[in-house]
N, C-alpha and C positions, 0 to 999 in steps of 0.2 A: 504493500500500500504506500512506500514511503515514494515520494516524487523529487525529483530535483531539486534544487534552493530554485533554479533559476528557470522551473518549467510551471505554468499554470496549467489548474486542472484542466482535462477536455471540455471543452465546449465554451469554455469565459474568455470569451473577446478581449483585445488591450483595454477597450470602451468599457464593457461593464469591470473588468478591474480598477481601473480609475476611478467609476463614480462606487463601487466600494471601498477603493482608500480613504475618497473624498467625503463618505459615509461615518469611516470608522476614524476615520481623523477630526470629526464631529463630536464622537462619542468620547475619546482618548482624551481629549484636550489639545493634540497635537499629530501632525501626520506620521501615520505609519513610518516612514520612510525615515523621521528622527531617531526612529527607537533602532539605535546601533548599526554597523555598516551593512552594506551589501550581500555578506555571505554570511552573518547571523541567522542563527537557527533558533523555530520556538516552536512549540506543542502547545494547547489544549489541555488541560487535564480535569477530571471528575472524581471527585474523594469529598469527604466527609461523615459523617455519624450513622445516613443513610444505609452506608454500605455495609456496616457491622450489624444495625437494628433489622437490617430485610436481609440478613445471613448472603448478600450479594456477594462479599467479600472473598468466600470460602465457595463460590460456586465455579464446578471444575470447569465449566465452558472457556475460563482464563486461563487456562494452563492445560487443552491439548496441544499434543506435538506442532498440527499444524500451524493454530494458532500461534503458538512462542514462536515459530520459524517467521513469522510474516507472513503467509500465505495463503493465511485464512483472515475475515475481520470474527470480531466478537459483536454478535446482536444481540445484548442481553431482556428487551424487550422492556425491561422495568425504569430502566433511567430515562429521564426527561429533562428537559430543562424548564419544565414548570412542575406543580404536583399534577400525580396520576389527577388523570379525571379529565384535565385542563382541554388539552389537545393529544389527537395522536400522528401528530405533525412534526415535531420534533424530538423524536427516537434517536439515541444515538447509537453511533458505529463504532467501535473500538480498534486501537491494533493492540493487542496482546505482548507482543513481543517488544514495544517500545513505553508497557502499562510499567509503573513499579509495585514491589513485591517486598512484605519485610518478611524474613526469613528466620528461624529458629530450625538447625537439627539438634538441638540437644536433646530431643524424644526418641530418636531413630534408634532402631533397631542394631548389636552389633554385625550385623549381614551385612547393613548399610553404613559403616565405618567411614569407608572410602571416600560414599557420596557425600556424607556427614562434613566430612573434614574439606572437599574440596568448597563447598556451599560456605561455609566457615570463612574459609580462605577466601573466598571471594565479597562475603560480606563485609573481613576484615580491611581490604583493598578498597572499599567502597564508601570508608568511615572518613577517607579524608578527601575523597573527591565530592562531586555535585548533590549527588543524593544522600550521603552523609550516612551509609551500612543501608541503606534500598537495592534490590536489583534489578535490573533492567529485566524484563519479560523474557528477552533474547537471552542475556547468560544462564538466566535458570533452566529455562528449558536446555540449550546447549548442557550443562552441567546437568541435567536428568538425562538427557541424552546419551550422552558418553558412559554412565553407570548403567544405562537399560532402565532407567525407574520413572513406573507411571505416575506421576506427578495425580493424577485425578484417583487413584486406586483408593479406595476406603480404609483399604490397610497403614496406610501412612497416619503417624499425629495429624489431627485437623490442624496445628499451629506452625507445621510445616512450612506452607506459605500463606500470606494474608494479603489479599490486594491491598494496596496503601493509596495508587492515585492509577485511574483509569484514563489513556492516552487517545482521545477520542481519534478516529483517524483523520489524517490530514497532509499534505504536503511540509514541508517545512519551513515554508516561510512564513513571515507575522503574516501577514492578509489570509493565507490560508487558515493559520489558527487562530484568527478572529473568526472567519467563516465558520469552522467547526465548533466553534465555543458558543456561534447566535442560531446554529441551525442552517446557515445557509449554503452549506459545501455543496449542496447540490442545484443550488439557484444560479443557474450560470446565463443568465438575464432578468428583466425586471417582471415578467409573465412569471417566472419562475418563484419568486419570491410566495413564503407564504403568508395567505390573508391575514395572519396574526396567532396571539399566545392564547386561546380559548378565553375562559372568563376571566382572567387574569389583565388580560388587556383593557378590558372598561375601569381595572380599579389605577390606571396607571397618571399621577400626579402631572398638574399641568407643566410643573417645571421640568419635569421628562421629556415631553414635547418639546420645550422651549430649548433643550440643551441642543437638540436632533433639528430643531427650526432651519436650520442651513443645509440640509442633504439634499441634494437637488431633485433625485428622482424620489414619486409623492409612493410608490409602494414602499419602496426601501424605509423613508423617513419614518411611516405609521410603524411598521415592524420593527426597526431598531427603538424607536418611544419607548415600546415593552423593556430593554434594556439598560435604560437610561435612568427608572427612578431608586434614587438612594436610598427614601423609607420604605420600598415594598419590601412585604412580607411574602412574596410569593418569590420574586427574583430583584434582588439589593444589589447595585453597580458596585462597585467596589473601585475606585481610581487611587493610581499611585504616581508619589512623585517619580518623576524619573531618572533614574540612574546616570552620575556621571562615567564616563567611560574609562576614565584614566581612573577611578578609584575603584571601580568595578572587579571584579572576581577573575582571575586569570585564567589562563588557558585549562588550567588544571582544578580549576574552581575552589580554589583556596580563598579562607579569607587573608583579611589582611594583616600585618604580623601581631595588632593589637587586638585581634579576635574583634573587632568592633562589626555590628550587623546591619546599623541601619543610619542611622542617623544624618552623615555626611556623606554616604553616598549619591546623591545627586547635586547639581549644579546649579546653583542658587541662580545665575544668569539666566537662568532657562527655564525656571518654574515660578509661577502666577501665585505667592502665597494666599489670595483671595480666592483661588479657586479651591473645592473642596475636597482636596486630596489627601488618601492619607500617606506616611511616612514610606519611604523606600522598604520595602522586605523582602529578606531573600534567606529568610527564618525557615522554610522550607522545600531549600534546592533553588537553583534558579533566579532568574532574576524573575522579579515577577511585574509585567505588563499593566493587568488588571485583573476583576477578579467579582465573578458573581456569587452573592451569597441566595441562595435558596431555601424556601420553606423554613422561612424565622433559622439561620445557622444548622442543617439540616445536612447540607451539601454545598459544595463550592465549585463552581468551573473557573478554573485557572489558568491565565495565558503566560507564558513563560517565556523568559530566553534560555536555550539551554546545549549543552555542550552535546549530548547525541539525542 
């Protein structure tokens, strides 16, 4: 599922990619195109309290073979980006193999030593780079692979693995994972866009509207509104300052050598203290973009910049 930095999905013209920059650079406070250079990479992600109260977490459709290789998506039918009931308009798509995964073999069997220890070692490797002991969908399956062990078997400890953030699928650039964060990955014109978030949408604050008032094209505008208001208790914007780039996280997503996480990370030149952003955070993995709160803190879809 993964696509190039530099290739747009089939079928989205230069034109409808433009008037979704010029959409999402509405909603951000600032164009896509600010948020870090050229060949930066960002995901999508879905995690929050949802995922453990509806035992989503722990369900094995995240960790077949195919799935972890990339080959397959995951359609788990239950996440939304509004609550069940709303719409069933925006389902999302996952890739597996790019979801993260927090991982325990300390239940394993000693059969499974091997597997045990290489899992270990790789969560160990993992404590000081981006996801800070998460692992990538891909090494675990890779690492279940190489032992022969089916990851979904019932035999296994349930706390084996535990989804932590679901990687909705998407290309790799910011506009793609704005796309997959609002629904719209498969809108690749303005017909395409959908009528809206179900009942969710009549409770949506006029300042929502007003933040979106500049998007040019009138479908797009009404559909991202749903995205725009701060107090909903259905889907809450979340805006962050933006990261300055020289103080930013390195190639190897370390912080910086005073362990500091947020504060001065971004570039006072360049951010609107009037506007209602909150603080830089990269408290978990990533820089983070922006960031939907759902069903009163419930769930969160999170846009990231991120190193794979």
């Amino acid at each position: 599922m993964t696509l190039e930095n530099s290739t747009s999905p089939p079928g989205r013209s230069a034109e409808w990619a433009a008037a979704l920059a010029q959409a999402f650079g509405e909603v951000l406070g600032r164009p896509p195109a600010e948020h870090g250079d050229a060949d930066a990479r960002y995901g999508a992600y879905y995690g929050g309290n949802f995922l453990d109260e509806a035992e989503l977490d722990h369900d094995p459709v995240w960790v077949g073979r195919a799935a972890l290789a990339g080959e397959e998506t995951v359609e788990p039918g239950h996440l939304l980006l509004t609550p069940p009931g709303d719409t069933a308009e925006t389902e999302l798509v996952f890739d597996a193999s790019r979801s993260l995964f927090w991982v325990d073999p300390r239940e394993l069997p000693d059969t499974l030593a091997a597997f045990g220890a290489d899992l270990a070692a790789a969560v160990a490797e993992s404590e000081s780079g981006q996801w800070r002991g998460a692992l990538l969908g891909a090494d675990l399956g890779r690492i279940a692979g190489h032992h022969g062990v089916d990851l979904a078997s019932a035999d296994l400890p349930r706390e084996l693995w535990t989804l932590w953030q679901g990687r909705i699928a998407s290309g790799d650039t910011l506009l793609d994972a704005l796309c997959a964060a609002t629904g719209l990955t498969t809108a690749t014109s303005p017909e395409l866009v959908p009528a809206g978030l179900g009942d969710s949408a009549d409770e949506v604050e006029e300042e929502a509207h007003e933040l979106v008032a500049g998007v040019a094209d009138p479908a797009l505008r009404d559909y991202l509104a749903a995205f725009c208001d701060e107090e909903s208790h259905d889907l809450a914007l979340v805006r962050f300052a933006p990261a300055d780039d020289e103080d930013d996280q390195d190639d190897e997503g370390d912080q910086d050598d005073e362990g500091d996480e947020g504060d001065d990370d971004f570039d006072d030149a360049d951010f609107d203290h009037d506007d209602d952003y909150d603080d830089y955070d990269e408290s978990q993995g990533g820089t983070v973009v922006v960031r939907w709160d759902g069903a009163v803190d419930q769930y969160e879809v999170t846009v990231r910049r991120v190193i794979a």
